[in-house]
C-alpha positions in Angstrom: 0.0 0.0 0.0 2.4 2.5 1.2 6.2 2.8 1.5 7.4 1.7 4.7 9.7 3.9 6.6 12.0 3.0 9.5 11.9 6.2 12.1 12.2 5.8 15.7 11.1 8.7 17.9 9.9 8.7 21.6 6.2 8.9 20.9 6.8 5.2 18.8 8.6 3.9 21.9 5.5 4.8 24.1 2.6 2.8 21.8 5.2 0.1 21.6 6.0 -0.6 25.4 1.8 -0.3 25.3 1.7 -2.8 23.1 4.5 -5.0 24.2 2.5 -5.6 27.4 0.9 -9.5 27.3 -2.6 -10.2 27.5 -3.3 -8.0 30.7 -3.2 -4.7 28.7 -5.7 -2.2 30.4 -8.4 -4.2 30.7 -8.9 -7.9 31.3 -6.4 -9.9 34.1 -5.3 -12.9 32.9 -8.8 -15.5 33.0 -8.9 -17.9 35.5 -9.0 -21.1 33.7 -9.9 -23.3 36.6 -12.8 -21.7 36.6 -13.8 -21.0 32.8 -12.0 -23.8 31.0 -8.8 -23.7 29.3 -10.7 -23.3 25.6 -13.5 -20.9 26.5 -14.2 -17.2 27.9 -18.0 -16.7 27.3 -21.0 -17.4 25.3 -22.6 -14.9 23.5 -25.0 -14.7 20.6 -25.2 -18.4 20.7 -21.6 -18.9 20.1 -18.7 -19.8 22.4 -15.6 -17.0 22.6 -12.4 -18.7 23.2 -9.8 -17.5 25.2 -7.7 -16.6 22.3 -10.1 -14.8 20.6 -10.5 -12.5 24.0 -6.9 -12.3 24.1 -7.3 -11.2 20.1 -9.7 -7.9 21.5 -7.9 -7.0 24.6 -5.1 -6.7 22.1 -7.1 -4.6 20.2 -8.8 -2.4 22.7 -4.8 -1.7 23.7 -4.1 -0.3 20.3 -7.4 1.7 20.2 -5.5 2.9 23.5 -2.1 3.7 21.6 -4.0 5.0 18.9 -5.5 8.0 20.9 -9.1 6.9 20.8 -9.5 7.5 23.8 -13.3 8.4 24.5 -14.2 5.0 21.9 -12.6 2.9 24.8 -13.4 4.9 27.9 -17.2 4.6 26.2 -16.8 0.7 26.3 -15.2 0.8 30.0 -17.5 3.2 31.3 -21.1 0.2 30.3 -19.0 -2.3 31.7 -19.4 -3.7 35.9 -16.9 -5.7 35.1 -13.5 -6.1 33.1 -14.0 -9.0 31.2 -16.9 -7.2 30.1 -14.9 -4.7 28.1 -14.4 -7.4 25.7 -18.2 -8.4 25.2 -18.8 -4.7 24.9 -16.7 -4.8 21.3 -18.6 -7.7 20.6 -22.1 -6.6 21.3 -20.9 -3.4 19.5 -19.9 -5.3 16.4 -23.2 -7.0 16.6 -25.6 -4.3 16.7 -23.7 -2.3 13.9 -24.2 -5.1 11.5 -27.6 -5.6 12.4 -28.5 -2.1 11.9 -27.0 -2.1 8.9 -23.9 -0.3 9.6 -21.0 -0.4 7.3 -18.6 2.8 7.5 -17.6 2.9 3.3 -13.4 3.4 3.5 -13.3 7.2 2.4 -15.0 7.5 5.9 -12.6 5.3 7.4 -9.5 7.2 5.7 -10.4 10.2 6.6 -10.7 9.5 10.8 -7.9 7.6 10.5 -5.9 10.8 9.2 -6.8 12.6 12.4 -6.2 9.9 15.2 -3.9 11.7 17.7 -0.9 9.5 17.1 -0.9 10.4 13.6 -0.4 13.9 13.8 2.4 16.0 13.1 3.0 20.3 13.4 0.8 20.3 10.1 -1.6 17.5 11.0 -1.5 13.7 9.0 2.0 13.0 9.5 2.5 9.7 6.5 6.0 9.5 8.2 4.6 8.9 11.4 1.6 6.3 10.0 4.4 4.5 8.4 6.5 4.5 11.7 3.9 2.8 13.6 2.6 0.3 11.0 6.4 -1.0 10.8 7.6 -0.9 14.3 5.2 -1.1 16.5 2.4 -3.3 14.6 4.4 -5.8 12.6 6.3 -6.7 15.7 3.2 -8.4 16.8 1.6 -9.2 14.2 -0.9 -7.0 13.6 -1.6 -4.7 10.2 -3.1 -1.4 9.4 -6.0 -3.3 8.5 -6.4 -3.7 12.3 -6.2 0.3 12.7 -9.0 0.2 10.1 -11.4 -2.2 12.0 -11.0 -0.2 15.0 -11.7 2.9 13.3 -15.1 1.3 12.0 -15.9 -0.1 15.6 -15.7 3.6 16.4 -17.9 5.4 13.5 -20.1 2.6 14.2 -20.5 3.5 17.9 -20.9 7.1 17.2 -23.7 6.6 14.9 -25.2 4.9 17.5 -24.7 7.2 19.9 -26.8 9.8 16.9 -29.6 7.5 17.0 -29.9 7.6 20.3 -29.4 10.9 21.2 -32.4 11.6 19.4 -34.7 10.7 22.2 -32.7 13.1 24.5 -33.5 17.3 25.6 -32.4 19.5 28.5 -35.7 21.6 29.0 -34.4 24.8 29.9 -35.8 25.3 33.5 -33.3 21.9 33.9 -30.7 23.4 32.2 -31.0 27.1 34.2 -31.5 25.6 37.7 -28.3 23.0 36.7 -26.3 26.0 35.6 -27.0 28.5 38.6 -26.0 25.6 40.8 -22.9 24.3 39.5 -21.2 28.2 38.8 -22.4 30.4 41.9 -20.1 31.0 44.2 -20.5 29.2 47.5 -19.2 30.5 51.3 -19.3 27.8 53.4 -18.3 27.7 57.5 -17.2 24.0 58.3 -17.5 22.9 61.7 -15.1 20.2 61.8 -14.6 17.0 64.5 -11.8 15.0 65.1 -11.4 11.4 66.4 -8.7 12.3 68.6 -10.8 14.1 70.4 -12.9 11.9 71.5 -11.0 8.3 71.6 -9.6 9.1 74.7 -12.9 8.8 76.2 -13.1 5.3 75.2 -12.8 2.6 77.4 -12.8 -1.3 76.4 -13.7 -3.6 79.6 -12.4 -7.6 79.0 -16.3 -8.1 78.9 -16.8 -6.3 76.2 -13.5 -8.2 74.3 -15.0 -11.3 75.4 -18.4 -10.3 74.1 -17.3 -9.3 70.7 -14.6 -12.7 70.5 -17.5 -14.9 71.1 -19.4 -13.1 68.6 -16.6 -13.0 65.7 -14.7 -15.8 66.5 -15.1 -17.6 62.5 -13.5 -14.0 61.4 -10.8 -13.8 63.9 -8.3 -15.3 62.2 -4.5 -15.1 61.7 -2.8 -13.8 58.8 -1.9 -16.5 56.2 1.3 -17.0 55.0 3.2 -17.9 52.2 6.6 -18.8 50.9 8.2 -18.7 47.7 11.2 -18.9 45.7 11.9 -17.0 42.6 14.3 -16.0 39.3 14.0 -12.8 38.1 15.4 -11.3 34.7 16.2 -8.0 35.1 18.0 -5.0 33.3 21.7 -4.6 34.5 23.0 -1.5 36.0 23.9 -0.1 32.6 20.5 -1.2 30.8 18.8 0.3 33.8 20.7 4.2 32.4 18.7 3.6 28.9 15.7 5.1 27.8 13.7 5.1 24.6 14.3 2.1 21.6 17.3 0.5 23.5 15.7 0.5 26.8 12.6 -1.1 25.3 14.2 -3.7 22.9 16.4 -4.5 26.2 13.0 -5.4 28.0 11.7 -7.0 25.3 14.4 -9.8 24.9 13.8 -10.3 28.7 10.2 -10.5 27.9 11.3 -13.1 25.4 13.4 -15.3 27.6 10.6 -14.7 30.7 8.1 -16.2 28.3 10.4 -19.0 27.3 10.5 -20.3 31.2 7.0 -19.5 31.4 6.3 -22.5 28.9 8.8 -24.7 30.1 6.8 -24.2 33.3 3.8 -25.4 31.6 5.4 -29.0 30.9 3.6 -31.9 32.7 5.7 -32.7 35.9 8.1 -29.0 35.5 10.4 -28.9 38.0 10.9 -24.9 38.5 14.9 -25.3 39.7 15.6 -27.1 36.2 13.9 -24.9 34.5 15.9 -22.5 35.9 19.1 -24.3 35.8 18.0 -24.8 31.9 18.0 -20.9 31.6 20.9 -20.6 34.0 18.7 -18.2 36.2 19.7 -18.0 40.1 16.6 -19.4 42.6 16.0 -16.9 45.3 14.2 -18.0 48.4 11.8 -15.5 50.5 11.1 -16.2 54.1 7.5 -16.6 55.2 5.7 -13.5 54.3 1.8 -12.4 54.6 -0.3 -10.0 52.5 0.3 -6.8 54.5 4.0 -7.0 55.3 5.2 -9.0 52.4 9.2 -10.4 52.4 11.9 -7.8 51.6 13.2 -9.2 48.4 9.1 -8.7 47.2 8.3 -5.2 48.7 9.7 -3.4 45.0 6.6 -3.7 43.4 3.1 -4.8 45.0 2.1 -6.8 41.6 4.7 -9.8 43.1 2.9 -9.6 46.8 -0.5 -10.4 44.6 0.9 -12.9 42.5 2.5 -15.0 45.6 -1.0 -15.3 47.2 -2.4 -16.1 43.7 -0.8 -19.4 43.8 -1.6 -22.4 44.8 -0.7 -26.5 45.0 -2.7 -27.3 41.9 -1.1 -23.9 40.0 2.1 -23.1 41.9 4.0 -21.3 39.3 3.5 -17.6 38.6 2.9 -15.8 34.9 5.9 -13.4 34.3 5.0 -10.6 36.3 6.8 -7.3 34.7 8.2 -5.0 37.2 10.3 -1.6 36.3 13.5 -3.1 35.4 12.1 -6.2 34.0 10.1 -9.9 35.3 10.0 -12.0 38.5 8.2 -15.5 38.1 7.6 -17.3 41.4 7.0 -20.8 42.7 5.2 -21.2 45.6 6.9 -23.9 48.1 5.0 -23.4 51.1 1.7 -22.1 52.6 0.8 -21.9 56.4 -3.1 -21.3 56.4 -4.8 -19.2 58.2 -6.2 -20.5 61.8 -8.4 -19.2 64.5 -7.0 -16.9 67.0 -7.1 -17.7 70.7 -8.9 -14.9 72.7 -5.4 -13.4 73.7 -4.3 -13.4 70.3 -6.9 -11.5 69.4 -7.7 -8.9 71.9 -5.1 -5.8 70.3 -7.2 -6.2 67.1 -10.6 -6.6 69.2 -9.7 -3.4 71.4 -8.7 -1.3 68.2 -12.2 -2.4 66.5 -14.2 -1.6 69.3 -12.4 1.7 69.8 -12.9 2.9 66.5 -16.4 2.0 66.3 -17.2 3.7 69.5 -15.2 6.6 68.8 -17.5 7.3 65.2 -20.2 6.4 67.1 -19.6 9.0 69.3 -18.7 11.6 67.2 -21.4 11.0 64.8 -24.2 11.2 67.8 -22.5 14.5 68.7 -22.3 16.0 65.7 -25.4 15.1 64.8 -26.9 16.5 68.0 -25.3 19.6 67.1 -27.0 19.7 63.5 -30.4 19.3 65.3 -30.0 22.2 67.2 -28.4 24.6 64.5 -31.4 23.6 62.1 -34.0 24.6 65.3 -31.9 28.1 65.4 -32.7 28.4 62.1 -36.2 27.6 62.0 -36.6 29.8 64.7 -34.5 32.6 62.4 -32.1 32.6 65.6 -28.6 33.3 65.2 -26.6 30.2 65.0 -23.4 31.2 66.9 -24.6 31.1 70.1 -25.5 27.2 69.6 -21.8 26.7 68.1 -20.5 28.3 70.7 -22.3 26.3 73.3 -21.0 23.2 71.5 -17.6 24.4 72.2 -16.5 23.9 68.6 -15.1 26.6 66.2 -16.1 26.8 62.7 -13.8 27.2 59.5 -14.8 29.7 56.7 -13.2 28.1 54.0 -12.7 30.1 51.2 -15.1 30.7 48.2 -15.9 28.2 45.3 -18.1 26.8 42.9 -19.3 23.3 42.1 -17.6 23.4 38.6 -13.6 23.7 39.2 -12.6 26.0 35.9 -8.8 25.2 36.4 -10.1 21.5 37.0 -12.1 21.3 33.4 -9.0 22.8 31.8 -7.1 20.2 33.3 -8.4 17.6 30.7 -11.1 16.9 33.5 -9.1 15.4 36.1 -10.9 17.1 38.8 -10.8 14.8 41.5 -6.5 15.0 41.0 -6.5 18.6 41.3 -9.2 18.9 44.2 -9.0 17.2 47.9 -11.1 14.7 49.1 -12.7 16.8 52.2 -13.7 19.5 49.3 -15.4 17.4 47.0 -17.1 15.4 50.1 -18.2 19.3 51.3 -19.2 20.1 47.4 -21.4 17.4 47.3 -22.9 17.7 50.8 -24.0 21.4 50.1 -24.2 20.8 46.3 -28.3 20.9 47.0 -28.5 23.2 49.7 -29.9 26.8 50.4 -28.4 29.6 51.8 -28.4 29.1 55.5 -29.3 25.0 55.5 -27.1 22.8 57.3 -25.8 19.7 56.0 -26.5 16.5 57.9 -23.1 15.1 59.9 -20.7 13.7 57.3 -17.8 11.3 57.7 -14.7 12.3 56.0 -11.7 9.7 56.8 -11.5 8.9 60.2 -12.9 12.1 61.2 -16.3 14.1 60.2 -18.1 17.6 59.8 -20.8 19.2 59.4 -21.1 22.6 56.6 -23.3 25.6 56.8 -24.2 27.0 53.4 -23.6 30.8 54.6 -24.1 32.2 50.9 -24.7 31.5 47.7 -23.2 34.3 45.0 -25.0 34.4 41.5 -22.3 34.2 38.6 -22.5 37.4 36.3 -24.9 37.8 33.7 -21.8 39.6 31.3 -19.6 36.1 32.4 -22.8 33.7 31.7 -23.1 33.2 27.9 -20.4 31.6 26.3 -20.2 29.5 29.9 -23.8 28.3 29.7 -23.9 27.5 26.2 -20.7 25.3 26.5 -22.3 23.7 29.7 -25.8 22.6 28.0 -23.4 20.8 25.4 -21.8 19.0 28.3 -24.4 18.0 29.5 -26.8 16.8 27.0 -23.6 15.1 25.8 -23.4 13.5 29.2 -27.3 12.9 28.6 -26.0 11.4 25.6 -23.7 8.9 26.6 -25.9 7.6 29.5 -27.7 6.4 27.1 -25.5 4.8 24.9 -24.3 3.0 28.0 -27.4 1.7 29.3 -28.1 1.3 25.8 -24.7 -1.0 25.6 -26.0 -2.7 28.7 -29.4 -3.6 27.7 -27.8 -5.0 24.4 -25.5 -7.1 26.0 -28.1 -8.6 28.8 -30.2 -9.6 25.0 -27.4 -11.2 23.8 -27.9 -14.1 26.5 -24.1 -13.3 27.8 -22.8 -16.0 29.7 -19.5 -16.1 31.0 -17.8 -20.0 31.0 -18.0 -21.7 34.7 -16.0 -25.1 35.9 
């Protein structure tokens, strides 16, 4: 078709160590075939998928990711409750386009591929770059343009959907006004805030009430299991470890290589995993005996290997390659103390600290909801409501002025909740609703809790509202929009009489 170039820049290293990364990708964790079958992920449509072919997608939803279409696979993630259903999403999707007669004709198809993200250059459709990518970071797998091409069909396909649907959908404009004035007036807001500190110290724990609560939990009291394990691990050297872009990633991809070789030899009936190491002339590390929470010291680089240890077990003791920074660990379990109940004595430090955080929220909720009783009777009775705070001995915060809708956040590529603390979006949606004056019920935030008094509420400008409310109806009818493609999704996949493979 085209002239292949060889080019390697940084952005081609990126999709490529994207693309280098087996089966797991984004979305789907590797199956668990003792429970599915070695030869089969799900029936659908009448029709088994295998495991292969769901290994086929997830490969594909990963280059969608490379590719920059990034709201096409956040639109499939976002009508999925699970990961595996990710996969059947592409499926159903593929479904219902052909049914309705879908069939994107390939000037369509050329020209969104021309301005997917990766593609682009200073004056947009960079061939050089197309050419890059199609060499050297799809041949290397296996994979063509033609790939790039059904993916660009899945998504013209969805968003014609997404047209047919959205045909159903309107923002009156009493919705849209009273959606607007709330999310951009400026709110001043007192927080009244309590602290467990303050009141675990009043606590006390008698041995009857441990004794009470053993008796009660005993089946959960339990100690931690353990596990042991020995391991190789193939890893960059101190110099490989100093390179970046092309060399670092063809250096992790030859350890990939070898990693996947002792993966299969693993897979031999009767494997013995010191051969298979001696084969590979790999060192055997041995870990003491480790739990979840404080794993062994040799494990504590990365928390993927502390999973992967308590993922094993007698019938399956030998671990997938498990790609860290610097390269892979694969592990072999050689021993397991279970779990066992705990005698009372045992348990009583974790008995004491679960009663004395229970009775400290307990306590702190009943005050502070006490205290929300009495400002909301000041107010009904249009008293003033610092005499009842000051009674309470607490001290309000006046925190300063915001709105619902975080400008900086939206021009953040809307990572709000990054940019914005957890307290301030628990108080912006506790008062989200309120009126001035209203008080919101008690609210736990962490280990401790407040309560927020909505002291104003500040219009936004008519000269600042224009171009701001016309931009937020589009939002949200296309919010609107794709709710309903994802309960549409949904729906579509329930009628396809989905059923995922059990044992």
């Amino acid at each position: 078709m085209m002239k292949l170039l060889r080019k390697h820049r940084d952005w081609l290293m990126i999709v490529i160590a994207i693309l280098a990364i087996p089966f797991v990708f984004y979305f789907v964790q590797r199956p668990d075939y003792g429970a599915i079958g070695r030869d089969h992920f799900a029936r659908i449509y009448d029709r088994n998928v295998s495991v292969l072919e769901a290994q086929q997608l997830a490969r594909l939803l990963s280059l969608a990711q490379a590719l920059g279409m990034s709201d096409f696979v956040r639109t499939l993630m976002s009508a999925a409750r699970t990961q595996d259903d990710v996969i059947i999403n592409l499926l159903v999707l593929r479904h219902e386009a052909d049914r309705l007669g879908l069939r994107p004709n390939a000037s369509e198809i050329a020209d969104v591929v021309r301005k997917l993200p990766t593609f682009q250059g200073e004056s947009g459709f960079d061939i050089n770059k197309f050419n890059d990518f199609v060499q050297n970071a799809l041949a290397p797998l296996g994979l063509t343009e033609d790939h790039i091409e059904q993916l660009v069909r899945d998504q013209i396909s969805l968003n014609e959907i997404q047209k047919l649907l959205a045909a159903g959908v309107s923002l009156p404009k009493s919705e849209l006004d009273e959606n607007f004035q709330r999310g951009y007036d400026k709110l001043y807001v007192n927080v009244i805030r309590f602290h467990s500190g303050d009141f675990d110290k009043d606590v006390k724990i008698s041995d009857e009430d441990v004794q009470k609560y053993y008796d009660a939990h005993k089946a959960e009291l339990k100690s931690d299991e353990k596990r042991k394990v020995e391991f190789v691990q193939l890893t960059l050297n101190e110099e490989q470890k100093k390179l970046v872009g092309k060399e670092r990633i063809e250096a992790l991809q030859k350890l990939a290589d070898r990693a996947t070789d002792v993966t299969q030899a693993l897979l031999e009936k009767d494997a013995d995993f010191k051969q298979a190491a001696a084969k590979f002339q790999l060192p055997v590390h041995e870990t003491g005996e480790f739990t979840a929470a404080e794993l062994d010291p040799q494990l504590k680089g990365d928390p993927q290997l502390g999973a992967a240890a308590f993922k094993l077990s007698a019938q399956e003791p030998h671990s997938d390659a498990v790609q860290v920074a610097d390269g892979f660990f694969i592990l072999h379990l050689i021993g397991k103390t279970e779990a066992r109940p705990l005698t009372l004595e045992e348990a009583k430090p974790k008995i004491v600290d679960a009663l004395k955080k229970t009775r400290t929220r307990e306590l702190m909720s009943t005050k502070g909801t006490e205290l929300v009783q009495q400002l909301r009777e000041a107010k009904k009775s249009s008293q003033s409501l610092d005499p009842v705070i000051a009674k309470a001995g607490v001290k309000p915060e006046k925190l300063p002025a915001f709105s619902l809708i975080d400008e900086e956040a939206e021009k953040s590529d809307g990572n709000e909740q990054k940019k914005q603390s957890p307290e301030l979006l628990t108080i912006k949606e506790a008062v989200a609703l309120l009126n001035t004056g209203d008080v919101t019920d008690f609210v736990p935030s962490g280990t401790d809790g407040l309560i927020a008094i909505l002291e104003k509420r500040e219009p936004l400008g008519e000269a600042s509202s224009g171009e701001k409310k016309a931009a937020f109806e589009k939002r949200i009818l296309e919010n609107k929009e794709r709710i309903v493609l994802i309960e549409w999704l949904r729906d579509r996949q329930q009628a396809a009489g989905l059923e995922f493979k059990k044992g």
